[in-house]
N, C-alpha and C positions, 0 to 999 in steps of 0.2 A: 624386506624393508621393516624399522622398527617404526609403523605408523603408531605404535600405541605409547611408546617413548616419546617420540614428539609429541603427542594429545599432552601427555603429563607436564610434559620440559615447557611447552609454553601457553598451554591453558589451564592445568595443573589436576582434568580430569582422569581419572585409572580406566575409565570405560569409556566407549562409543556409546551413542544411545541409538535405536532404532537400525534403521537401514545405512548409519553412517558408511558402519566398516565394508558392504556390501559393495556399495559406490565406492569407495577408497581404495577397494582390493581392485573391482573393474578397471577405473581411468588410470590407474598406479599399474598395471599391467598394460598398458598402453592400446585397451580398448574402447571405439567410441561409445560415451553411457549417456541415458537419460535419467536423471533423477527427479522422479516427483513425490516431494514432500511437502505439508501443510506449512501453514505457518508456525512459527516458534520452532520446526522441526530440527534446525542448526543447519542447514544448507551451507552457509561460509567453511566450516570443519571440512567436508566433502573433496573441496578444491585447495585448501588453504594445506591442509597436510600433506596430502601427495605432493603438491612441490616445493615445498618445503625437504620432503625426502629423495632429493633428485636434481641434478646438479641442473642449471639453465631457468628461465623465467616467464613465469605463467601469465600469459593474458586474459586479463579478464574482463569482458565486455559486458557494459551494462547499461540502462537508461538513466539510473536510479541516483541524479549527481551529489543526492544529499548521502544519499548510503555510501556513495563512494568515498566520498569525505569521510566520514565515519569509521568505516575499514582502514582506508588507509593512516589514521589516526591511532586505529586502534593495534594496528600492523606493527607503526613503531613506536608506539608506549611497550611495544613485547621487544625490542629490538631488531625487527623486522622490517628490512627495507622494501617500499613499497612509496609507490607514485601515481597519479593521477592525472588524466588530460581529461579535457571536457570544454565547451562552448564557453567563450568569455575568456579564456587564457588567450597571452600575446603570441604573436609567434617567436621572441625570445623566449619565452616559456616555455613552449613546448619544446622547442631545440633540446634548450637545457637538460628538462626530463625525460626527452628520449635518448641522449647522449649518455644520460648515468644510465641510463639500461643496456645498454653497449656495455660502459666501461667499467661502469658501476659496483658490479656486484646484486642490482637489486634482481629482487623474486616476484615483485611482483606489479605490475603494470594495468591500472585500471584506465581505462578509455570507453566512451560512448560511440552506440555505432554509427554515429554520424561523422564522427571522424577518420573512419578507416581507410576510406575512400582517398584521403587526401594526398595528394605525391611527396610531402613531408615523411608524414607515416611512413608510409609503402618501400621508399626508398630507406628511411632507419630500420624499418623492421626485415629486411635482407640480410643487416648488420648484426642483429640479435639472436641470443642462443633459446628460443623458445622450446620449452620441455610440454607443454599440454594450454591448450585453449580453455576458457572456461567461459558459458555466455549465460549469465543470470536470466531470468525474467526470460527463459525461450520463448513461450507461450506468444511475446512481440514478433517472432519468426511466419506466423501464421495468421493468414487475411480470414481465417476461421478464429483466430483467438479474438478475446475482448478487447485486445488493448495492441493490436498491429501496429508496428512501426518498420514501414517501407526500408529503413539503412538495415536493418537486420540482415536484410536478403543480401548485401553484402560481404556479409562472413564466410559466404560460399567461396569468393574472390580470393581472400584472405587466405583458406585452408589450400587454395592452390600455390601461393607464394610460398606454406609451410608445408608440403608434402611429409607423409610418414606421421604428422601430429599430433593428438589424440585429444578431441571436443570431447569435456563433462558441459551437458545441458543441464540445467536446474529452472524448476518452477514449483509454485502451488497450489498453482490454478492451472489444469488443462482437462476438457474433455476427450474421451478416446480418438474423436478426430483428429483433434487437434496434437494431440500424444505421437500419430502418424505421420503428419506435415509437420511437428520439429524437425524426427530422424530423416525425412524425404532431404526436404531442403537445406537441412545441413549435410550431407550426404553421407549418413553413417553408412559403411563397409554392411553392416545388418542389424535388425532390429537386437537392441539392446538395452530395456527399460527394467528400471526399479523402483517400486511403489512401494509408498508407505500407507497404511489404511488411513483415508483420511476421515476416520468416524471419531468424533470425540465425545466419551463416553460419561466425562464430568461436567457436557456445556448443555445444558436445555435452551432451544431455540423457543423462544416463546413470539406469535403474533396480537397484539394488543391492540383490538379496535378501540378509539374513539377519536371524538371533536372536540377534545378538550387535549391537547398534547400537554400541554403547560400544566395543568394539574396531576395527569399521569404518569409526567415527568416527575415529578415529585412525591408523587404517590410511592412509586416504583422505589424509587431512590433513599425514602426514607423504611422501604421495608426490606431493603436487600442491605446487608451492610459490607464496608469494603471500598474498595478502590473499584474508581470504573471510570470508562471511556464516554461521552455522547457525541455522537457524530451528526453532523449538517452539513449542507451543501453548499451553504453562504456564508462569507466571512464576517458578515454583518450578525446574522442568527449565533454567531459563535459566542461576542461578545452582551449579545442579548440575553441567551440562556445560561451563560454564565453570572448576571447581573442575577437574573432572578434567582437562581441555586443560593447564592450569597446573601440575598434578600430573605430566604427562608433557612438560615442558619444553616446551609449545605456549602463547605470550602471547595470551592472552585476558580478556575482559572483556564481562560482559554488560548488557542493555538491555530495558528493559519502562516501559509506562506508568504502574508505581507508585514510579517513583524519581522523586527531585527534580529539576527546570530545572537546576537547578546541576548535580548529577550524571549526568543527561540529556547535557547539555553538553559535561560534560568528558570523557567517555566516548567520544563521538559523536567532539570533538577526538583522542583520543588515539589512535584507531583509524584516521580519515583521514588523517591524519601520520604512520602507520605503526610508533607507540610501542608499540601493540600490534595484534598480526597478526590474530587474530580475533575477530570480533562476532556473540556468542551473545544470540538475542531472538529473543522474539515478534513477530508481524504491526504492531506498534507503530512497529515502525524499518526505514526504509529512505525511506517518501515523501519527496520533495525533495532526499535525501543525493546529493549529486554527485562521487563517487569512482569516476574511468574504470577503475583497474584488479585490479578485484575478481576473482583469479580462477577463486574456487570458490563456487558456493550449494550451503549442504547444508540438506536438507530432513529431520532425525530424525523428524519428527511427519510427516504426510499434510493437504495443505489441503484441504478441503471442495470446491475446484471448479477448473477447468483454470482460470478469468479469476487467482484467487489464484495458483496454480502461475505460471501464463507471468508474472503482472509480477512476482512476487519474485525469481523464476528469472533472469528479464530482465535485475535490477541487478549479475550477473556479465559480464564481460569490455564493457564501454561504451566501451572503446580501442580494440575493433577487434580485438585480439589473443585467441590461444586462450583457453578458458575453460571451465568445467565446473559445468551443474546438474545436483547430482546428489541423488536419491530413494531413502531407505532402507525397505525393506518387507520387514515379516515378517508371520506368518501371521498374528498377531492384530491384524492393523491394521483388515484387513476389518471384524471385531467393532466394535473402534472405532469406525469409522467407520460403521455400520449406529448404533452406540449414539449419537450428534452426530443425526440426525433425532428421536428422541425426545425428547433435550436441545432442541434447537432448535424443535420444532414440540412443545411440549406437547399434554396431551387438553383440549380444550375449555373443560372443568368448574373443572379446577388454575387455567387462564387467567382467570375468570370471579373464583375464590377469591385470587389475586392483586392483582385491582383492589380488589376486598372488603376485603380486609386493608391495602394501600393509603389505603384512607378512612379507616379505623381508626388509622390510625400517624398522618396530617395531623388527625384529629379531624373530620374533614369530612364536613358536615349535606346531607342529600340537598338537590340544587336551586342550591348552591353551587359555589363552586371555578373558574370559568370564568374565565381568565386570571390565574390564581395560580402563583407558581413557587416549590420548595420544594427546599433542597439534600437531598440522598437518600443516605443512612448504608446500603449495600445490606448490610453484614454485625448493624447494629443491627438491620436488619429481619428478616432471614431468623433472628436469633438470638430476635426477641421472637415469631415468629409459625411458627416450625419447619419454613422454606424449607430451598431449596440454591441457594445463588445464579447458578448457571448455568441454572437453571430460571426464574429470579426474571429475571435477566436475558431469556429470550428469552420471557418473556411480556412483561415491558413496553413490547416491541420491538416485540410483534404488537399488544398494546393502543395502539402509536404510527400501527401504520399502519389501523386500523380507526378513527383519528379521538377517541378519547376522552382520550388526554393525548400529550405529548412528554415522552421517556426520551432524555436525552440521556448519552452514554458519560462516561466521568470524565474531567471537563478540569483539566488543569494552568494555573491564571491565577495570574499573576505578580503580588505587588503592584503596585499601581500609585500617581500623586499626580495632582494639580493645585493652584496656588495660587491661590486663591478671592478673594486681592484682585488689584491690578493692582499691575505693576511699581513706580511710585512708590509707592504704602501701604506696599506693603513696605519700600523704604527708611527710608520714617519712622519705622519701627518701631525703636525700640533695646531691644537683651533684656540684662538685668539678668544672664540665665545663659549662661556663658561657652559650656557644652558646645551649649546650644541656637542660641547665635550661628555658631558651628566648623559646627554640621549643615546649619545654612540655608545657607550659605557652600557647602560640598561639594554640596549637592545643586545648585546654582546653575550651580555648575563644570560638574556631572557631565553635566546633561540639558538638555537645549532643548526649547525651544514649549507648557514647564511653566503660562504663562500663557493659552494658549486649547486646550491637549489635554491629556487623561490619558498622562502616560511611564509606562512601565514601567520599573521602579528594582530595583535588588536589595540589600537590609538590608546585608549580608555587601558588596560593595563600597563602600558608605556608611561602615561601620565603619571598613574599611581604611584608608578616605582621610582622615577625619575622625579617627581616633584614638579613636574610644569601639568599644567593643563592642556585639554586634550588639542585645543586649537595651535599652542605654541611646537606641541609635537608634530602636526600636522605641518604648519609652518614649515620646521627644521627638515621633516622626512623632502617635502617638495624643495627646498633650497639646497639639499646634501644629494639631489637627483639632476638638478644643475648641474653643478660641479660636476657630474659622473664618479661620485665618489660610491654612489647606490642607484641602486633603480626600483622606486615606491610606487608602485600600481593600488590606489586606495581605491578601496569595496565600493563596489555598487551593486541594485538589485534592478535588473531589466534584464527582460526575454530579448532574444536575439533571430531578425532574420539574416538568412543567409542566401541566395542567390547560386542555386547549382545549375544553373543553363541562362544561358542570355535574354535578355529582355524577349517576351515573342508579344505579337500582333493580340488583340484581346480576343478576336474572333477563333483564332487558330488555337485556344486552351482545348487542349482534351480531357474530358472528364471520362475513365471508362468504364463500360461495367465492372470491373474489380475493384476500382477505385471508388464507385459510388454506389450503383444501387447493390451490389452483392453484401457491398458491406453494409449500407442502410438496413434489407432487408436481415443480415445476420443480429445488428442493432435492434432489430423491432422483434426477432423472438427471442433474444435477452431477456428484453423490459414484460414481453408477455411470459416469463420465464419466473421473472420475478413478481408478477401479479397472483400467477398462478398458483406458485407458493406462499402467498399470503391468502389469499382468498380462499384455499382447500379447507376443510371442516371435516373432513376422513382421509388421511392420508399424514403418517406420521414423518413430523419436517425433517429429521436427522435422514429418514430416508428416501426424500425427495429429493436432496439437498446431495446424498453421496449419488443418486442417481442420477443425476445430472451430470456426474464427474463419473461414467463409468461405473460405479463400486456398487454390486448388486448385494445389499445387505438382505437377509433372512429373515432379521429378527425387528420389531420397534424397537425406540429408544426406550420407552416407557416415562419420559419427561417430558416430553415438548406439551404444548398446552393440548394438543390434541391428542395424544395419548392418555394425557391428566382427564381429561374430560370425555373419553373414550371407557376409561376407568371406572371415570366416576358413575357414568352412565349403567356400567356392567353392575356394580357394585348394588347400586339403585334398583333393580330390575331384579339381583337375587334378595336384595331387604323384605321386596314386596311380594314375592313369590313365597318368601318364607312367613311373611303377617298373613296373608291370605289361608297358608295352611292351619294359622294357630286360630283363627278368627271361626274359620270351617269345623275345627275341632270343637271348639267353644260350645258352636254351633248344635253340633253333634251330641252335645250334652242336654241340651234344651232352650228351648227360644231365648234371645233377651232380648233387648230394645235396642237400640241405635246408643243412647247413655249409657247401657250395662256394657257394653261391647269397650264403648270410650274409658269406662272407668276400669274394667277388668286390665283393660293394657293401657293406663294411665301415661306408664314412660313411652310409651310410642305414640301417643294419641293420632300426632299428625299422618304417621305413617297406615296406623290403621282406619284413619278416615280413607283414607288413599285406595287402598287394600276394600274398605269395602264399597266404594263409589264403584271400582271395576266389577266386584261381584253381585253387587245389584244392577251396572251395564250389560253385560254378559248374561244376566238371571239366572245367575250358579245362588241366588238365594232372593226370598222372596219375603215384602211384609204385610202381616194379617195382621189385626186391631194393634197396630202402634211394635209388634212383635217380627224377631227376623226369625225365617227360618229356612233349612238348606234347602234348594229347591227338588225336586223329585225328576230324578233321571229316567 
């Protein structure tokens, strides 16, 4: 296979980097691989080549709906056919895109695994010529990893329907455990992993105490220069700390999952181009951003678990050149961070009175509800039933993995069209209205393959091009949907429940031990994971940090502040072992005074005051009328 011809032909690289070709030669021979690589590693290259070189079409299963968009985007800007299903598409949509996977031609088929399940799927994917499985984010496969998601365990289902077909697992995060429960439960033929070292040798982990974040932020940021990340937990602190950077002549702009695609976008743009230097956000921003030279993470807030620390942390210095993550801790972060397990793992009962309440907002008749999908207003609810939505939230998280519905996060779906007749109908169509002939015309211009897929179109560029405003567009798209002339599904942003078993009785929820406390307790040596590694004062963080991820490193980093300070310490200790001897010498020549001493080593003074306070503790020298002299052995 010329995998190295495809790298060039449509990414325009001459080499692989790292463990690519490793992985590429395994899954490309048709055996099953685990691959784990850091972040910025190129994990997409891995799977994206081999089938690419190999007639039939790859599925790729992932959680990551933003990243999928993104690939698939960036799939066919290369001329790359590739498609996507995920929560919030119709089910004319999905048809659609699983039919051109059939008929298609395409290669490549991204889907969430919550969909796999569905007798849609199951049934097209019988029809499809599937050449190798691909499942991003494995580490989800595992009630040992950080971030478990119950549909994963489903792909086991899946590789039965494809007998013969070869799973590339990929993550950046897994501990050795966890490394074992991917290959278990995807049910590799034999242990088959390839690691990439994940020690990065240009990133200093630096831990920064104080109580003042606000000024350390700033401190930090005007002595490190460069492009950099600050990460928070709240979408409110995003736009806060980016107010103050701005305030203090630092160009900033922030990012969270409640801003629009558009503004998402230009944001994203304006910070990788360097218009503005820093990008204030939540956990929302950074997957698939491929900007090498970031070269500060700051971390205001504490993440819940070292897997989150190292890949955020990670997206600093991806050139190779110096770089800095750094972690801000004060005293009451602890608290916090004890008070995120009881947000996160609710009591039982609360969990119980959730789904309850839940039934009551859909109307939903005991016996019912099994394969019903319902968009989810999380602040109408919690305001008609006197929730708190981060409670509301991690119970319907744990009622997703206990099997009784799917709580999917809030997605951003773009409008989308299709036209519903075929190219000729349309022609014959003459419209009487001038603005609706201008729109059909621009949207024609604007997007391709309008005739057998769903585009995703944006109102606001339609407008532009077209001449009307964005309301008259929207107008024409809904009245040209009338007629059946199109079919225009406009954007909206809501998380979606889904209902995979019938209404039950509220007493009869089972909560099980795998489902709750195994995971809570894996939860709470996380956080005490990530305590631990802030709070150490001898123990160097690069190799705490791969330690935790398996990788027994031999050596320090020699950067992180405890090795700095480790240094400096040693440094200190030979200064003054060497002032000692020259002071003793001095000595040795004939008495002086405490002043002759200070003025003989002028340029050291401080250090030889140092130098002799220990040798007059010690009584390695002794003074008689106002005079030193060495003491008698």
């Amino acid at each position: 296979m010329d995998y190295q011809g495809i790298l060039k032909q449509y990414w325009g690289y001459d080499h692989f980097r790292g463990i690519q070709e490793d992985i590429i030669n395994s899954i490309g021979s048709g055996k099953d691989t685990l691959g784990l690589m850091p972040t910025g590693g190129g994990k997409s290259v891995t799977f994206q080549v081999p089938a690419l070189a190999q007639p039939g079409l790859c599925l790729v299963i992932t959680p990551l709906i933003a990243l999928m968009k993104d690939q698939v985007r960036n799939l066919r800007d290369r001329g790359i056919k590739a498609v996507a299903i995920y929560s919030g598409m119709t089910r004319e949509e999905i048809v659609i895109a699983l039919e051109n996977c059939i008929f298609g031609d395409y290669k490549f088929l991204y889907i969430s695994p919550e969909r796999l399940d569905s007798e849609i799927f199951q049934i097209k994917l019988r029809s499809m010529k599937v050449c190798m499985i691909t499942v991003d984010e494995s580490h989800c496969i595992s009630q040992w990893g950080y971030d478990f998601r119950p549909a994963y365990l489903k792909i086991s289902d899946i590789r039965k329907l494809l007998p013969g077909i070869p799973v590339l697992a990929l993550t950046a995060t897994a501990t050795p455990e966890v490394v074992k429960d991917i290959q278990q439960r995807l049910g590799f033929e034999k242990e088959n992993v390839f690691r990439m070292s994940f020690e990065r040798s240009n990133l200093a982990y630096i831990v920064r105490r104080t109580e003042n974040k606000a000024d350390e932020l700033l401190h930090i940021l005007k002595s490190v220069n460069g492009s950099a990340i600050v990460y928070t937990r709240n979408r409110k602190k995003t736009k806060e700390i980016a107010l103050l950077l701005n305030q203090n002549d630092i160009t900033a702009t922030f990012y969270h999952a409640g801003l629009s695609n558009e503004l998402k976008d230009q944001r994203q743009k304006d910070w990788v181009s360097g218009t503005c230097r820093v990008m204030v956000a939540t956990n929302a921003f950074g997957m698939g951003i491929d900007k090498p030279d970031v070269r500060l993470v700051l971390h205001a807030d504490f993440p819940d678990s070292p897997e989150a620390y190292f890949q955020e942390a990670g997206r600093a210095g991806r050139d190779g050149q110096k770089a800095y993550a750094v972690l801000l801790y004060a005293q009451n972060d602890k608290v916090l961070l004890k008070k995120r397990i009881a947000d996160t793992f609710p009591e039982k009962e609360y969990i119980r009175k959730v789904y309850e309440d839940i039934n009551y907002y859909y109307q939903m008749a005991m016996g019912d509800g099994l394969g019903c999908t319902y968009a989810f207003n999380i602040d109408e609810f919690c305001q008609n039933f006197k929730h708190f939505p981060i409670q509301v939230d991690s119970a319907l998280k744990i009622l997703t993995r206990a099997g009784y519905l799917e709580y999917t996060d809030e997605q951003d779906n773009a409008s989308r069209l299709i036209f519903t007749l075929n190219r000729d109908e349309l022609y014959r169509i003459h419209e009487n209205n001038e603005d609706t002939e201008k729109l059909l015309r621009t949207i024609l211009r604007s997007y391709t393959g309008l005739f057998t897929d769903y585009a995703y179109i944006n109102e606001d560029t339609l407008a532009l091009r077209s001449g009307l405003n964005r309301q008259q567009v929207y107008d024409t798209l809904i009245a040209l949907s009338k007629r059946r002339i199109l079919n225009y599904i406009p954007g909206k942003k809501t998380p979606y429940i889904v209902y995979t078993r019938e209404r039950q009785e509220t007493r009869r929820i089972v909560l099980s031990r795998e489902v709750y406390e195994d995971r809570k307790e894996s939860y709470i040596r996380r956080i005490n994971a990530m305590l631990e590694y802030a709070d150490t004062e001898d123990k160097c963080r690069s190799r705490m940090l791969l330690y935790y991820f398996g990788e027994r490193n031999e050596h320090n980093c020699g950067q992180c502040d405890v090795c700095i300070t480790r240094h400096k310490s040693h440094k200190q200790t030979e200064d003054l072992q060497e002032m000692i001897q020259k002071i003793l010498s001095l000595l040795n020549e004939g008495p002086l005074s405490v002043h002759e001493v200070a003025d003989r080593l002028f340029d050291q003074k401080e250090l030889a005051m140092q130098a002799l306070s220990y040798l007059q503790a010690e009584e390695k020298v002794v003074q008689k009328s106002g005079k030193l002299f060495p003491a008698l052995i």
